[in-house]
PyMOL Python script that loads the backbone (N, CA, C, O; Angstrom):
from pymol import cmd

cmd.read_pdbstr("""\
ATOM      1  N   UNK A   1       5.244  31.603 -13.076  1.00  0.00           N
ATOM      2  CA  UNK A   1       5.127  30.277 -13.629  1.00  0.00           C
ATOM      3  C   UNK A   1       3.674  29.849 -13.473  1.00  0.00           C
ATOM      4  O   UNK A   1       2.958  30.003 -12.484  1.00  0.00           O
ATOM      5  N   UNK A   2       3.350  29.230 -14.746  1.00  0.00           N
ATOM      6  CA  UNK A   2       1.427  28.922 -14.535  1.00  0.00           C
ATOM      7  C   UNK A   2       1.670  27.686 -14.177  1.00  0.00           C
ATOM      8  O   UNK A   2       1.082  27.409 -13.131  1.00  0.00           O
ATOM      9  N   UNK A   3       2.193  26.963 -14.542  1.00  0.00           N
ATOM     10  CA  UNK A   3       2.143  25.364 -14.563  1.00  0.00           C
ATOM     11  C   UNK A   3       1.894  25.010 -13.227  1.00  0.00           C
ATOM     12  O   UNK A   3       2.459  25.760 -12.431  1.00  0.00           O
ATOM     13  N   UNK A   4       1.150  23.997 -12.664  1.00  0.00           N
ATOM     14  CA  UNK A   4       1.451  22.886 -11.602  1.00  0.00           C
ATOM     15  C   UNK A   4       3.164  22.672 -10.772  1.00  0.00           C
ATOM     16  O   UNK A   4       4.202  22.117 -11.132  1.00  0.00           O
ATOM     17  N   UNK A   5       2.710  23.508  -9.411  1.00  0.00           N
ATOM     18  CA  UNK A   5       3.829  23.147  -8.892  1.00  0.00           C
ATOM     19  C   UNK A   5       4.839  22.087  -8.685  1.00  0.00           C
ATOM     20  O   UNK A   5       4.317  21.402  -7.806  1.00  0.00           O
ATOM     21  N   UNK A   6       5.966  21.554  -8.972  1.00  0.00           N
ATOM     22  CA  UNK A   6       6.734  19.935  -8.507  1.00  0.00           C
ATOM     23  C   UNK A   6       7.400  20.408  -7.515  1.00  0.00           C
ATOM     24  O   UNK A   6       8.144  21.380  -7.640  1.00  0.00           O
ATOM     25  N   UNK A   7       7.239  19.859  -6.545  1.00  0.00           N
ATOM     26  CA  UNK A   7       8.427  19.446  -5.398  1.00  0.00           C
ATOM     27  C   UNK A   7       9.703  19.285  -5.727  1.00  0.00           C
ATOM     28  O   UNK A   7      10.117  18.410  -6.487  1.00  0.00           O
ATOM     29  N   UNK A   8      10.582  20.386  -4.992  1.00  0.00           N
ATOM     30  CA  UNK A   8      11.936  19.520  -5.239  1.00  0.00           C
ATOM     31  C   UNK A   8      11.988  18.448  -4.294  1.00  0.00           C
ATOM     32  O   UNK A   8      11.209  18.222  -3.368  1.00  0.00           O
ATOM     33  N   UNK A   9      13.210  17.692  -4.717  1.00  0.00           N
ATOM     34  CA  UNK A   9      13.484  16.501  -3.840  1.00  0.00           C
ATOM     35  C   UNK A   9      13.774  16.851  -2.798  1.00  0.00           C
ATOM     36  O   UNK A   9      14.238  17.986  -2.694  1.00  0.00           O
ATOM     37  N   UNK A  10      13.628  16.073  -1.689  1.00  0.00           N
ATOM     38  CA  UNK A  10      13.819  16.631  -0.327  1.00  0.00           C
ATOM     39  C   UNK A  10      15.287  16.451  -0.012  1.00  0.00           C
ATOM     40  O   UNK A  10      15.840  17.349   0.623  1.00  0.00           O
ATOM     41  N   UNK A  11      15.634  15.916  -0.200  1.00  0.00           N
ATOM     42  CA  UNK A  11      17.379  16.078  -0.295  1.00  0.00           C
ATOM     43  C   UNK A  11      17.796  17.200  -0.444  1.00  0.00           C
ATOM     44  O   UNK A  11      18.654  17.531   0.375  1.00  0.00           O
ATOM     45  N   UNK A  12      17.389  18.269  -1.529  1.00  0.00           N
ATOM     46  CA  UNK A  12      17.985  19.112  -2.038  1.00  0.00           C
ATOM     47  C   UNK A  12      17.739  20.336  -1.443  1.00  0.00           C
ATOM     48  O   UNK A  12      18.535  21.250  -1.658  1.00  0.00           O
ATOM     49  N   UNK A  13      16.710  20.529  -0.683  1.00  0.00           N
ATOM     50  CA  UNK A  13      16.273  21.617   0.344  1.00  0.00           C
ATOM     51  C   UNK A  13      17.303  21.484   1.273  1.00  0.00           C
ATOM     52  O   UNK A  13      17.101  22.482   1.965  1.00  0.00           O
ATOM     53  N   UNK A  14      18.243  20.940   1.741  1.00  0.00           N
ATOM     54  CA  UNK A  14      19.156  21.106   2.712  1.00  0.00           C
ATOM     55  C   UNK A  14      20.110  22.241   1.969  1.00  0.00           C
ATOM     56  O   UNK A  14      20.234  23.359   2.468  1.00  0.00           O
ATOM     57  N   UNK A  15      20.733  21.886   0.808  1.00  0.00           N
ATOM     58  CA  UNK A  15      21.229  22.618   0.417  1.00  0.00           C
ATOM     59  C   UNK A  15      20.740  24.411  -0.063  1.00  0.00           C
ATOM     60  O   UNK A  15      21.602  25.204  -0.441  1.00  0.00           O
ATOM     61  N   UNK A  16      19.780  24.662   0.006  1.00  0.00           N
ATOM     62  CA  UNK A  16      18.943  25.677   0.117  1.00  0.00           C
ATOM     63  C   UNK A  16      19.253  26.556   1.423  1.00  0.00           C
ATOM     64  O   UNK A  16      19.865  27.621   1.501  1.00  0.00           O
ATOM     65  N   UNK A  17      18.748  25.918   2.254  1.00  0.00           N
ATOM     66  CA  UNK A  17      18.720  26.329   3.893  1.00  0.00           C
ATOM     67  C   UNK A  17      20.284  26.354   4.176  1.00  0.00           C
ATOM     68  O   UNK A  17      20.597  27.387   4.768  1.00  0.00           O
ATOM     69  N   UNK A  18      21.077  25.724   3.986  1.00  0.00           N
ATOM     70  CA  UNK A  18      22.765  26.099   3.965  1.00  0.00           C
ATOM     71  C   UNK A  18      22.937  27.493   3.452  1.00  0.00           C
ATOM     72  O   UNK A  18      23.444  28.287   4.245  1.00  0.00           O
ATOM     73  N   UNK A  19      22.576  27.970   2.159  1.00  0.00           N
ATOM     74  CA  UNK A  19      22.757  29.099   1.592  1.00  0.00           C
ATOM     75  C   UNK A  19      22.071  29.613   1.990  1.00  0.00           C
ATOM     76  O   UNK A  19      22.514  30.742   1.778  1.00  0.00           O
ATOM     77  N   UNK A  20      21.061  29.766   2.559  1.00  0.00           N
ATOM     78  CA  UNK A  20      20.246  30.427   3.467  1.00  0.00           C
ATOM     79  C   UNK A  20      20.473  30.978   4.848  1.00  0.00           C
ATOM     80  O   UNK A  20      20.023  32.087   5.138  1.00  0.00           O
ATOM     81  N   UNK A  21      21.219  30.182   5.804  1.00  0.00           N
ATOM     82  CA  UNK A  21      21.469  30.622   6.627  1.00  0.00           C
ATOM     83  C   UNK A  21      22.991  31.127   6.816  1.00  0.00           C
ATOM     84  O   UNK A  21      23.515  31.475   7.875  1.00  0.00           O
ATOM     85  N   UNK A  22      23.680  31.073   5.295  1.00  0.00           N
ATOM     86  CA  UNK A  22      24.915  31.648   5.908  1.00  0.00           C
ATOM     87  C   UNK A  22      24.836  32.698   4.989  1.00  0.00           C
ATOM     88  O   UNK A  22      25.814  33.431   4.849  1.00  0.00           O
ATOM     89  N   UNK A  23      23.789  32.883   4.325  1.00  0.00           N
ATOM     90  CA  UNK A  23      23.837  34.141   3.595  1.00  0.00           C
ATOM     91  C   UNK A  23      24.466  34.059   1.967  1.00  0.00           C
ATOM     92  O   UNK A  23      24.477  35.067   1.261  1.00  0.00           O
ATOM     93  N   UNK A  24      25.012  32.646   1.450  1.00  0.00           N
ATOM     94  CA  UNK A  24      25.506  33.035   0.519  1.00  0.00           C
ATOM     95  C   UNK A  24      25.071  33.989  -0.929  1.00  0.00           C
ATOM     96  O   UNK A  24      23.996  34.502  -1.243  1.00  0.00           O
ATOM     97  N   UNK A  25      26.142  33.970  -1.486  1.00  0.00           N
ATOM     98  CA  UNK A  25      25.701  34.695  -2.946  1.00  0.00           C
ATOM     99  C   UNK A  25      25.741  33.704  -3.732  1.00  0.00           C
ATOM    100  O   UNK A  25      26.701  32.939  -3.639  1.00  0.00           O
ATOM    101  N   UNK A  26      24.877  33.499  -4.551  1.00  0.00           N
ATOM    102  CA  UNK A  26      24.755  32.261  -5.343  1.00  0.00           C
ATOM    103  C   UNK A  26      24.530  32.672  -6.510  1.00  0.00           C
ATOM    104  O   UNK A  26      23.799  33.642  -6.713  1.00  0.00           O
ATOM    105  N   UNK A  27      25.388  31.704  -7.892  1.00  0.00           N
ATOM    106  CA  UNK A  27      25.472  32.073  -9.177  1.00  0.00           C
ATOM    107  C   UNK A  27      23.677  30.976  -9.401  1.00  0.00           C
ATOM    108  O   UNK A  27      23.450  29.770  -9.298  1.00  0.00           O
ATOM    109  N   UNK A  28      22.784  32.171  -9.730  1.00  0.00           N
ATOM    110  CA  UNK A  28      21.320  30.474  -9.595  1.00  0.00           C
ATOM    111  C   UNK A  28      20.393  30.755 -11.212  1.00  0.00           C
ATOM    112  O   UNK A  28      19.847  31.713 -11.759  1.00  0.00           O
ATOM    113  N   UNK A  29      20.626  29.304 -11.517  1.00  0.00           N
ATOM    114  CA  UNK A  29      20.391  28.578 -13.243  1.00  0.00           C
ATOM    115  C   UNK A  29      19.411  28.571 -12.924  1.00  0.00           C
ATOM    116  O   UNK A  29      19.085  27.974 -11.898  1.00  0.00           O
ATOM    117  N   UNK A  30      18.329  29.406 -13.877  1.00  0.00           N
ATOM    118  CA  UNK A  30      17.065  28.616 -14.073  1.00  0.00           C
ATOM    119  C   UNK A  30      16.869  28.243 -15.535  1.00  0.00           C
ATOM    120  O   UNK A  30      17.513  28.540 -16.542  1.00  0.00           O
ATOM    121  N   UNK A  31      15.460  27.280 -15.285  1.00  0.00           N
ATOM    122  CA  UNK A  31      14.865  26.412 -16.346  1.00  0.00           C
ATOM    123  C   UNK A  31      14.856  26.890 -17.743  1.00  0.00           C
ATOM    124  O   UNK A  31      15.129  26.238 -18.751  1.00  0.00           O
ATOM    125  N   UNK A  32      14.446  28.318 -17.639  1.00  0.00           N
ATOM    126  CA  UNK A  32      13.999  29.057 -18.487  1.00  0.00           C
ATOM    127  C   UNK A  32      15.117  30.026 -19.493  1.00  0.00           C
ATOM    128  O   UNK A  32      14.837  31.008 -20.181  1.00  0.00           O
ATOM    129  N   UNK A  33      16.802  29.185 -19.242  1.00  0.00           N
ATOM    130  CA  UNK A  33      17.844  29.411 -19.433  1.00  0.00           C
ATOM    131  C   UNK A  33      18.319  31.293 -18.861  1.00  0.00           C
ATOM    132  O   UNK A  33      19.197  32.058 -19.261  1.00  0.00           O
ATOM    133  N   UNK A  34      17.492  31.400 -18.041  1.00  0.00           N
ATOM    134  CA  UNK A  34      17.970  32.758 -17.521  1.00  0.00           C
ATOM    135  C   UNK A  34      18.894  32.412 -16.502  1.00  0.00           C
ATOM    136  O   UNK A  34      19.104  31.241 -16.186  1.00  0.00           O
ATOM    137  N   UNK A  35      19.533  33.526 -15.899  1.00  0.00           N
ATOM    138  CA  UNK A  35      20.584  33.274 -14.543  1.00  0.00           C
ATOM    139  C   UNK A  35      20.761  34.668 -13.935  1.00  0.00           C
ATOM    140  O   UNK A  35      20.845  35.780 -14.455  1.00  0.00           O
ATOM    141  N   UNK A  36      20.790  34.227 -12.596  1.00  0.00           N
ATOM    142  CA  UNK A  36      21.259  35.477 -11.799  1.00  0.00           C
ATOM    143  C   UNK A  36      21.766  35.313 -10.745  1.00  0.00           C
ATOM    144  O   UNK A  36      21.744  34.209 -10.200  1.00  0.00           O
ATOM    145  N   UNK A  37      22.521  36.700 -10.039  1.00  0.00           N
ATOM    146  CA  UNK A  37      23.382  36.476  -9.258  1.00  0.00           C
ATOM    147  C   UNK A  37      22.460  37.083  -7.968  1.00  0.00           C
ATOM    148  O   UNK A  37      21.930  38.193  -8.022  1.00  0.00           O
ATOM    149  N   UNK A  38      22.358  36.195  -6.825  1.00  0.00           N
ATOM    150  CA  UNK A  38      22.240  36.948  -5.828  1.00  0.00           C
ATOM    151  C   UNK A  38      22.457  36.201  -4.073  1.00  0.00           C
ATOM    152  O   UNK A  38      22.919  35.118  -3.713  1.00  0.00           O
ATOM    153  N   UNK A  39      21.921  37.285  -3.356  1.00  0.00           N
ATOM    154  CA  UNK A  39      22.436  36.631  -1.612  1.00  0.00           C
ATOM    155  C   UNK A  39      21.381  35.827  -1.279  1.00  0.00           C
ATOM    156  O   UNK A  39      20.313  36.431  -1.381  1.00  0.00           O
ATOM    157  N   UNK A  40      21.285  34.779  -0.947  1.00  0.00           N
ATOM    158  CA  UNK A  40      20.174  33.619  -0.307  1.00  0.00           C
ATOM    159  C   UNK A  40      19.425  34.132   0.832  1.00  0.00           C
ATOM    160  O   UNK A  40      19.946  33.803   1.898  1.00  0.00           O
ATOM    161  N   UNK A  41      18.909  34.475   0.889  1.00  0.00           N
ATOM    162  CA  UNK A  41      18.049  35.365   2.046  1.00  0.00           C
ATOM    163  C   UNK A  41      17.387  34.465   3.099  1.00  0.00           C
ATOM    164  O   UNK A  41      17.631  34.547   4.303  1.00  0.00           O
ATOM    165  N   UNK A  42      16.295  33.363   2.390  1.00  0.00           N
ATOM    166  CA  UNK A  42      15.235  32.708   3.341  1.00  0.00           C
ATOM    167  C   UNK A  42      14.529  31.821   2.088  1.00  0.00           C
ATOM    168  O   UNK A  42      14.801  31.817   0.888  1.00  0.00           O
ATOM    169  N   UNK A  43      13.557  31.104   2.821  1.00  0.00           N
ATOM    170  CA  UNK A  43      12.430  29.724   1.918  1.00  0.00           C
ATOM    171  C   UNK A  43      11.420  30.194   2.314  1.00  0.00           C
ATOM    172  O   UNK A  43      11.452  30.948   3.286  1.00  0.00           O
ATOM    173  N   UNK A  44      10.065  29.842   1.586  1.00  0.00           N
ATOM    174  CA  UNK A  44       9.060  30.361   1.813  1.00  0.00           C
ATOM    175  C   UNK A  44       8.183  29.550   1.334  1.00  0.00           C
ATOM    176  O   UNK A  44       8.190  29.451   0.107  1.00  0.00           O
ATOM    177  N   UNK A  45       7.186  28.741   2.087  1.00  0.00           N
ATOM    178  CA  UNK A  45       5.980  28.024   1.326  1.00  0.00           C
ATOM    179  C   UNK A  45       4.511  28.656   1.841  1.00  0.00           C
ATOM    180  O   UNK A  45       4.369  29.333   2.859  1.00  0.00           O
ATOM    181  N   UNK A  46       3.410  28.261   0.863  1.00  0.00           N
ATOM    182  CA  UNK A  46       2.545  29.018   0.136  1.00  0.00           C
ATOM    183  C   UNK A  46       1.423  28.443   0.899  1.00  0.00           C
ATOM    184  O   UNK A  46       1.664  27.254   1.108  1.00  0.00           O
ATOM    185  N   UNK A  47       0.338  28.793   1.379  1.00  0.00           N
ATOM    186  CA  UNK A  47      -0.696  28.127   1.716  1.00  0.00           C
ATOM    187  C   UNK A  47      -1.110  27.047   0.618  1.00  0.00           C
ATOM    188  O   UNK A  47      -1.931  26.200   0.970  1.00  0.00           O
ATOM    189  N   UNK A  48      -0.606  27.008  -0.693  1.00  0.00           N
ATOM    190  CA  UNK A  48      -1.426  26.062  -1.638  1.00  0.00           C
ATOM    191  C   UNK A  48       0.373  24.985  -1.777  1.00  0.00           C
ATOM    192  O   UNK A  48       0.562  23.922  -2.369  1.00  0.00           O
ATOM    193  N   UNK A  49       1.340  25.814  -0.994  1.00  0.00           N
ATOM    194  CA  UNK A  49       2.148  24.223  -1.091  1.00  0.00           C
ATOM    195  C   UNK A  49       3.865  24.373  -1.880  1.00  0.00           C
ATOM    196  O   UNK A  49       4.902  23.713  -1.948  1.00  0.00           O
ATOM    197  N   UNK A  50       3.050  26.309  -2.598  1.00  0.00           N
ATOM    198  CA  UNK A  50       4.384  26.411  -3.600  1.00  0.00           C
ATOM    199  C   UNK A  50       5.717  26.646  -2.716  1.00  0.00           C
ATOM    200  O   UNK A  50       5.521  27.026  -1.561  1.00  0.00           O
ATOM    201  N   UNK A  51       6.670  26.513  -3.018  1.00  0.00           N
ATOM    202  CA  UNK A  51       8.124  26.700  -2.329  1.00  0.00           C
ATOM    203  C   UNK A  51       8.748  27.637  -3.190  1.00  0.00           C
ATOM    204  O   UNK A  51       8.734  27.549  -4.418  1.00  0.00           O
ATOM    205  N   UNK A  52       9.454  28.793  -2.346  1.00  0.00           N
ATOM    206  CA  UNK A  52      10.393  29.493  -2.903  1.00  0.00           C
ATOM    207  C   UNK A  52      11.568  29.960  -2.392  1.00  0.00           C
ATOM    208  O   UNK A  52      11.815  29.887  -1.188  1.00  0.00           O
ATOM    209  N   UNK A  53      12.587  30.603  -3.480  1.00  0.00           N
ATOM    210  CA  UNK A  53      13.167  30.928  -2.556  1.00  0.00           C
ATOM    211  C   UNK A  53      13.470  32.363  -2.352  1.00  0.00           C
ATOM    212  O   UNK A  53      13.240  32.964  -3.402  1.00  0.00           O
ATOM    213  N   UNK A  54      13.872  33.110  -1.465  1.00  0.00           N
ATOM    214  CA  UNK A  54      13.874  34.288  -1.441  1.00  0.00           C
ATOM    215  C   UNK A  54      15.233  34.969  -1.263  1.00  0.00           C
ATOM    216  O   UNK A  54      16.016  34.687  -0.356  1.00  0.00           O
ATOM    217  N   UNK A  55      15.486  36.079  -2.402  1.00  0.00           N
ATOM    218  CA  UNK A  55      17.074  36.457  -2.905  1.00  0.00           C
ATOM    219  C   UNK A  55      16.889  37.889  -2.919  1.00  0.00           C
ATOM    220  O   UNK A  55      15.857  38.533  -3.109  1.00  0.00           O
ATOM    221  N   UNK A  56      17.950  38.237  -2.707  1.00  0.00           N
ATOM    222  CA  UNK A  56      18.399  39.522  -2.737  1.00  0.00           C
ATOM    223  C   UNK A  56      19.382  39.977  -4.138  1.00  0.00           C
ATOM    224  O   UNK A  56      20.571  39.662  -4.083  1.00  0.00           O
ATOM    225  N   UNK A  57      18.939  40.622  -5.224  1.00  0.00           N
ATOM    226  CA  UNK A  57      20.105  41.083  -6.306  1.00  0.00           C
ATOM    227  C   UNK A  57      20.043  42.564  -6.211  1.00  0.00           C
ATOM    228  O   UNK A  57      19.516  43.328  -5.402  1.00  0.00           O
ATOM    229  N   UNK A  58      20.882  42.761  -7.495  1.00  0.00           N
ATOM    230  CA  UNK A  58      20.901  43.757  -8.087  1.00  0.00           C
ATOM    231  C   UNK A  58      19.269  44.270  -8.275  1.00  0.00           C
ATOM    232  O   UNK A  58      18.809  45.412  -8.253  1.00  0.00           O
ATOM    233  N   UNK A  59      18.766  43.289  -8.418  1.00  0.00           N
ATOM    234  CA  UNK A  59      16.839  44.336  -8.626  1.00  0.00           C
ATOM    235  C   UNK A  59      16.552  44.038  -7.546  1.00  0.00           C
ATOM    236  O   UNK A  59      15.898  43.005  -7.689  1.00  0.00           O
ATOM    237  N   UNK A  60      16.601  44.233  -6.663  1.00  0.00           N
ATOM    238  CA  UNK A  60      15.944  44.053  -5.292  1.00  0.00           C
ATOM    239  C   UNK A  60      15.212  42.747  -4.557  1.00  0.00           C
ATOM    240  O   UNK A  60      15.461  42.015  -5.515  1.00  0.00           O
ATOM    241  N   UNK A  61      14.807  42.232  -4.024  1.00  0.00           N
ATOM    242  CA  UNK A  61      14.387  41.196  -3.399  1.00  0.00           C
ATOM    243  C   UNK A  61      13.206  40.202  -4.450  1.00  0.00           C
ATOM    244  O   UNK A  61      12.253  40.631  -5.101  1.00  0.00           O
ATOM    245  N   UNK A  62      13.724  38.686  -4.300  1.00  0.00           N
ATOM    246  CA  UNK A  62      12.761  38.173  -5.545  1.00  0.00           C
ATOM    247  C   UNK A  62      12.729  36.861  -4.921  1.00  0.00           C
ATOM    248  O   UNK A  62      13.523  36.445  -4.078  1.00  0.00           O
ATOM    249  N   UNK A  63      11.439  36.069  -5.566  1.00  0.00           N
ATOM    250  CA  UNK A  63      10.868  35.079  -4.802  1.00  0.00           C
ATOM    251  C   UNK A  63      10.899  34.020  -6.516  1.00  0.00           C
ATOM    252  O   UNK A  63      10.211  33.789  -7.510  1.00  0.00           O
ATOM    253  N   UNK A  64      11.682  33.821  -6.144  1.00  0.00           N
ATOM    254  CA  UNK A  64      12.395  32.274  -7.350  1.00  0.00           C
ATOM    255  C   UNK A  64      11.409  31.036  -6.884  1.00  0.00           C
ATOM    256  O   UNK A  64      11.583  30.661  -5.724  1.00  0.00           O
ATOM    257  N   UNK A  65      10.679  30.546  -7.436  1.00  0.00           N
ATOM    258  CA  UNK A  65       9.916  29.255  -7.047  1.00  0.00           C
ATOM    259  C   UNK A  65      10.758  27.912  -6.922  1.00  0.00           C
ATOM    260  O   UNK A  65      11.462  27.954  -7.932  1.00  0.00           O
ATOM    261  N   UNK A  66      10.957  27.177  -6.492  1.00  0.00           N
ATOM    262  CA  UNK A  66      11.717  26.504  -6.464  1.00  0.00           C
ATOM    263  C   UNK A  66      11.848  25.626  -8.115  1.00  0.00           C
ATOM    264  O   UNK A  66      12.859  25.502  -8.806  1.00  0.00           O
ATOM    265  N   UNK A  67      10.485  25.132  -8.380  1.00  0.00           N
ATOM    266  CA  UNK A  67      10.885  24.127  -9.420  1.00  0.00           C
ATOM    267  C   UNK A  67      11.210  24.557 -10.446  1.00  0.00           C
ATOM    268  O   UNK A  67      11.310  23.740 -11.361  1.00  0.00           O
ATOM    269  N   UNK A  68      11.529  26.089 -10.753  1.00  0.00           N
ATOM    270  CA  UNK A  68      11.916  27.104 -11.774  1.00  0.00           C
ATOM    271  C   UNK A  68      13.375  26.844 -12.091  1.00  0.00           C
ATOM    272  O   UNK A  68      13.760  26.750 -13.256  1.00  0.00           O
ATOM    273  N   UNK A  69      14.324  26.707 -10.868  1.00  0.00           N
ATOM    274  CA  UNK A  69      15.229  26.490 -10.208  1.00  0.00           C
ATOM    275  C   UNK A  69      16.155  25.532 -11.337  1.00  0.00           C
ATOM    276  O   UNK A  69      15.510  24.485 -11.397  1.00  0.00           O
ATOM    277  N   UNK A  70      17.182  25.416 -12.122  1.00  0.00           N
ATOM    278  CA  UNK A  70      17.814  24.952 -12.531  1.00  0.00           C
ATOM    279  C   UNK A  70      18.895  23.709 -11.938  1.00  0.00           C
ATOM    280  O   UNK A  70      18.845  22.484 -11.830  1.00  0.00           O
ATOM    281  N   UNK A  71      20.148  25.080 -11.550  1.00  0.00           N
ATOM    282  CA  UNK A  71      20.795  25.030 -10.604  1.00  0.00           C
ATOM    283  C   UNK A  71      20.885  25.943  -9.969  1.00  0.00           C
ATOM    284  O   UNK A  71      20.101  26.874 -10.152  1.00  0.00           O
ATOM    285  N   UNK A  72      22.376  26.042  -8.491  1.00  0.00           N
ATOM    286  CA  UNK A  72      22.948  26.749  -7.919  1.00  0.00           C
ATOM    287  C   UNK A  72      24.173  26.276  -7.247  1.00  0.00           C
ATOM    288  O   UNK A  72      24.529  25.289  -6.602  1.00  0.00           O
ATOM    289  N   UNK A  73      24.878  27.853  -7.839  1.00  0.00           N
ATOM    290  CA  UNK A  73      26.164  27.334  -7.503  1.00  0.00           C
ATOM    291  C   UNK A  73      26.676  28.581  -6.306  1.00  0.00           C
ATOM    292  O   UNK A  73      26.272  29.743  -6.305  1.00  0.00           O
ATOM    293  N   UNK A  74      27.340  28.173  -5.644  1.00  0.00           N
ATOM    294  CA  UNK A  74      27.739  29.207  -4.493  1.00  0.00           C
ATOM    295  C   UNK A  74      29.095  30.600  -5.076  1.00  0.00           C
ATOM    296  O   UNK A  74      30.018  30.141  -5.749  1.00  0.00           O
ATOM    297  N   UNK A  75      29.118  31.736  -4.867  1.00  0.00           N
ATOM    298  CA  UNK A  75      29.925  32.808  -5.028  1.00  0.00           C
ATOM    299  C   UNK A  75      30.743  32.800  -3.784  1.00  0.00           C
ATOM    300  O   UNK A  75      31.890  33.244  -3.834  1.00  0.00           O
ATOM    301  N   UNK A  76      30.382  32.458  -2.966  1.00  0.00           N
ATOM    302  CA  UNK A  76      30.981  32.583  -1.146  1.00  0.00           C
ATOM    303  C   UNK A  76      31.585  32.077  -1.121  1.00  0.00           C
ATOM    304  O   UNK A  76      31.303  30.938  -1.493  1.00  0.00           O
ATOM    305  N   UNK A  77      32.954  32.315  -0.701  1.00  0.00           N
ATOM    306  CA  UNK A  77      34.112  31.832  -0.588  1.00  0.00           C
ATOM    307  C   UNK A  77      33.928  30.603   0.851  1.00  0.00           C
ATOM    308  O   UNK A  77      33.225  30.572   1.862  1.00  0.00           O
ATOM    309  N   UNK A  78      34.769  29.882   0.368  1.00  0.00           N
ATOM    310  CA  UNK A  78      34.637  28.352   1.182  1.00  0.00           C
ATOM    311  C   UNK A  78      32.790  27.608   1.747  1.00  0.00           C
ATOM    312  O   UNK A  78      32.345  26.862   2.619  1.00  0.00           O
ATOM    313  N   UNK A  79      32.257  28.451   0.537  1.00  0.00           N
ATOM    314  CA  UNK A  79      31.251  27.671   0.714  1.00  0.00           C
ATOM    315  C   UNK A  79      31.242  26.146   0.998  1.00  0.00           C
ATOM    316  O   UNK A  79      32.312  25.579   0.778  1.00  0.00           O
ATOM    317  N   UNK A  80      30.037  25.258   1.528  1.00  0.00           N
ATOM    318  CA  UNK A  80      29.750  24.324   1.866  1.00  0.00           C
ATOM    319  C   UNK A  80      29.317  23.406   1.242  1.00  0.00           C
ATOM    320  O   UNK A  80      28.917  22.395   1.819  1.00  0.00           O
ATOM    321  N   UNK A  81      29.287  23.554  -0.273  1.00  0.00           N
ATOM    322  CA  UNK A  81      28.954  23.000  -1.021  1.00  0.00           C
ATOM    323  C   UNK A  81      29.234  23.579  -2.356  1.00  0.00           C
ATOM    324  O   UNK A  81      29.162  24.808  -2.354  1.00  0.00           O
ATOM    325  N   UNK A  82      29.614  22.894  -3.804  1.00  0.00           N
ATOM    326  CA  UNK A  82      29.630  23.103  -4.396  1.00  0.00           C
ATOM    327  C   UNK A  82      28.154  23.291  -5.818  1.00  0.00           C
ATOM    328  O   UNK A  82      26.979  23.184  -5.468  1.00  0.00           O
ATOM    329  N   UNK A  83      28.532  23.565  -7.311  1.00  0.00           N
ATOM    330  CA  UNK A  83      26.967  23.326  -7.813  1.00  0.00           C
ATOM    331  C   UNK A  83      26.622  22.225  -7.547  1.00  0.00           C
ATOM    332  O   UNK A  83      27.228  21.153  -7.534  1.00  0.00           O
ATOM    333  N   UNK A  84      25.099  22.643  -7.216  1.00  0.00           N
ATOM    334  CA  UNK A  84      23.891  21.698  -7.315  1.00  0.00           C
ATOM    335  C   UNK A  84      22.880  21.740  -8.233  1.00  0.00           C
ATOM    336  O   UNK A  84      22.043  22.643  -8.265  1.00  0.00           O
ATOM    337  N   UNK A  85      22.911  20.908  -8.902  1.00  0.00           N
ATOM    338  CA  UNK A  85      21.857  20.440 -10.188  1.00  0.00           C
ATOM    339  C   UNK A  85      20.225  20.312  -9.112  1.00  0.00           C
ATOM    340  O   UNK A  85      20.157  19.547  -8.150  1.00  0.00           O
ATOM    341  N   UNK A  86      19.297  21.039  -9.468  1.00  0.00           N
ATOM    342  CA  UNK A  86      18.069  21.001  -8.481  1.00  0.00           C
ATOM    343  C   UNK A  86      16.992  20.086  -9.823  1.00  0.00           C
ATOM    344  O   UNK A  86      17.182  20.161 -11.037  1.00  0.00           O
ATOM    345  N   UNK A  87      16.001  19.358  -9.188  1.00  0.00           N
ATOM    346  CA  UNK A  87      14.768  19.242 -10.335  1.00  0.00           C
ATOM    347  C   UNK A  87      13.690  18.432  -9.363  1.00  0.00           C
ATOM    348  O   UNK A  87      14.084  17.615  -8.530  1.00  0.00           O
ATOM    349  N   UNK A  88      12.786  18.636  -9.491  1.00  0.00           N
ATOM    350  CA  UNK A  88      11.399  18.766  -9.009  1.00  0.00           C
ATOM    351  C   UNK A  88      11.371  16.774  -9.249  1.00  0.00           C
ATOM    352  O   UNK A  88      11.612  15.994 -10.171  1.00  0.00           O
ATOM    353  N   UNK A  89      10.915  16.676  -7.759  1.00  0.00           N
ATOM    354  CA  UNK A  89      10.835  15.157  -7.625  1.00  0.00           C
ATOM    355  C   UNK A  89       9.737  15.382  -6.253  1.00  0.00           C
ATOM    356  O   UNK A  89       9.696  16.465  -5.670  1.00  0.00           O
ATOM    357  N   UNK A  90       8.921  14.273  -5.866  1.00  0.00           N
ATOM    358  CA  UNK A  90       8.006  14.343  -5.123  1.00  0.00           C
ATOM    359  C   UNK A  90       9.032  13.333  -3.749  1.00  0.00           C
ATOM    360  O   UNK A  90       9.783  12.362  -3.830  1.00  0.00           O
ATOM    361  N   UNK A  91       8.607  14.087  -2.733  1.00  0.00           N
ATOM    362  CA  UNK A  91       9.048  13.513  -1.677  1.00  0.00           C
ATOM    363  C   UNK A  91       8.786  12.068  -1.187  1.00  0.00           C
ATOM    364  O   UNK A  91       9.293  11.671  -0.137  1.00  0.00           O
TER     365      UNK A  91
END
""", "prot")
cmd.dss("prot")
cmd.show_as("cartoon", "prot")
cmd.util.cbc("prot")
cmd.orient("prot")
């Protein structure tokens, strides 16, 4: 992505770090009407600020930026949340 990074809302990083630390598999919408399936691994920010997130699929390990980010919806059974609509808002 070239564009100028946006913040997601800070609200919505909780839900991130949930799928993050329990590992889910997440059905995850992006902007760019693509989608893929994969395990929530970890978050990652950038010395210049960018946020991502970091997944495990079928192609091997990938670093999704956050404001790319559509939605996400959980595959994991009794997940903790259902979809979440994500979009870039400044804290």
């Amino acid at each position: 992505m070239d564009s100028l990074y946006q913040p997601l809302a800070c609200d919505l990083h909780d839900y991130l770090e949930i799928a993050c630390l329990y590992h889910y598999r997440l059905h995850i919408e992006l902007n760019d009407g693509d989608s893929l399936d994969a395990e929530a691994l970890t978050t990652e920010t950038t010395p210049s600020k960018e946020e991502f997130l970091i997944v495990h699929s079928a192609q091997g390990q990938q670093r999704l930026r956050l404001d790319s980010l559509l939605a996400i919806t959980p595959l994991t059974a009794n997940a903790r949340f259902t979809r979440v609509s994500l979009s870039p808002s400044a804290c």
